[in-house]
Structure formats: structure tokens, C-alpha cells
N, C-alpha and C positions, 0 to 999 in steps of 0.2 A: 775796635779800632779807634772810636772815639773818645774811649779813655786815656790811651796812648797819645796821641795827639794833646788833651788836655793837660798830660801831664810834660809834655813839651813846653805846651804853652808857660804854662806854671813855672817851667824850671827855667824859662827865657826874662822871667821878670817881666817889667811892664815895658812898653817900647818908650820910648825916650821923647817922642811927640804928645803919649798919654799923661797928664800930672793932675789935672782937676779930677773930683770925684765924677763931675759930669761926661768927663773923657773917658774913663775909667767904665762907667755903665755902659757909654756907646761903644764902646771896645767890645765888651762881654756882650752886649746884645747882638753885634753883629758876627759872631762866633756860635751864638743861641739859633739861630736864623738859620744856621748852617749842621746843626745838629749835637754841637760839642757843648757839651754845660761846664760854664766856669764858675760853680755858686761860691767857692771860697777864696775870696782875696787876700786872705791871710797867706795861700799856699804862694803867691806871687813873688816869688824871690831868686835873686840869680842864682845860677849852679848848672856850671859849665858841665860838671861831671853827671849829675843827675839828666838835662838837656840831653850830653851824646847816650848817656844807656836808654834814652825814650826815642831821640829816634832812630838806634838801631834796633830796638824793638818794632819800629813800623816798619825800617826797609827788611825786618825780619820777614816780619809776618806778610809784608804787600809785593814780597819778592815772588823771583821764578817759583817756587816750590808752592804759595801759596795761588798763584795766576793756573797752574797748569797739575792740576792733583792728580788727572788720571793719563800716566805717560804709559804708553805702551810697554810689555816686558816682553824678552826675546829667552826662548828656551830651549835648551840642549840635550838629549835624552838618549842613552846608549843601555839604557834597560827596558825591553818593552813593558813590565808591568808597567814604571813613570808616564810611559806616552798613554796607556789607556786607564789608568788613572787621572793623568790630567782631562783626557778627552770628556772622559762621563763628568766631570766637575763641573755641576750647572753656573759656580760663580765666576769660573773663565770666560771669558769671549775668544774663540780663535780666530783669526782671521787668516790666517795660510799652515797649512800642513805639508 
């Protein structure tokens, strides 16, 4: 996740308050603190296109799908071998029959 984020960062360029090299290292330091490494200042360049495919990579991966992995499944069975083959499957969990 915090490679995603850094390559946001990266793809945002530097913010516009940043210009001194000394601004520049407190910028990356306080991104460091937080666990995202920025070690290449070269990569710091705008690119609006590169920015949107990083962060729909985050709200990809930080979406409903990745919050909630084990959603319940509901099952229909009008054969009984399915229903007792499901049943004996130690990696089911039932919860109503």
C-alpha cells in the first residue's frame, strides 16, 4: 500500500510551498515518519495520468472488496448428493440449514 501512495506522491510532483533542497528533505522526512520511502527525487515529476492510475490503485485495493474479504455465500441445492457433499466439507462453515 505504501508503494502505491509513493508513487502518487511522485506522480503529484513537489507541492508548490516545497523549492529549497532543505524543504524538499523535510517533505520526505515527514512522509518517512509515516512509513512511505521517497529515496528518489528524480521520480518527482508531474503526471496527471500516472497520479489517477496510483490512486485508483489505492481506492482499488483499500476498497469494499479489500475491508470485508470473508462475505457470506448463500446456497441453493435441489440435488441431495450437493447438499451432503457440501455439509461433510470441513472448509464450509454453515450457519442455517
Amino acid at each position: 500500500m505504501n508503494k502505491m501512495i509513493a508513487l502518487k506522491i511522485y506522480a503529484s510532483g513537489w507541492p508548490s510551498h516545497v523549492s529549497t533542497d532543505e524543504e524538499k528533505e523535510k517533505f520526505v522526512d515527514d512522509y518517512r515518519k509515516q512509513g512511505i520511502i521517497l529515496d528518489n527525487w528524480d521520480l518527482f515529476q508531474e503526471s496527471p495520468g500516472r497520479r489517477l492510475l496510483s490512486k485508483l490503485l489505492i481506492y482499488s485495493l483499500w476498497g469494499k472488496m479489500a475491508q470485508r474479504v470473508y462475505m457470506p455465500n448463500t446456497s441453493f441445492f435441489h440435488d441431495p448428493a450437493q447438499i451432503w457433499t457440501m455439509f461433510h466439507d470441513t472448509s464450509n462453515i454453515m450457519e442455517n440449514v
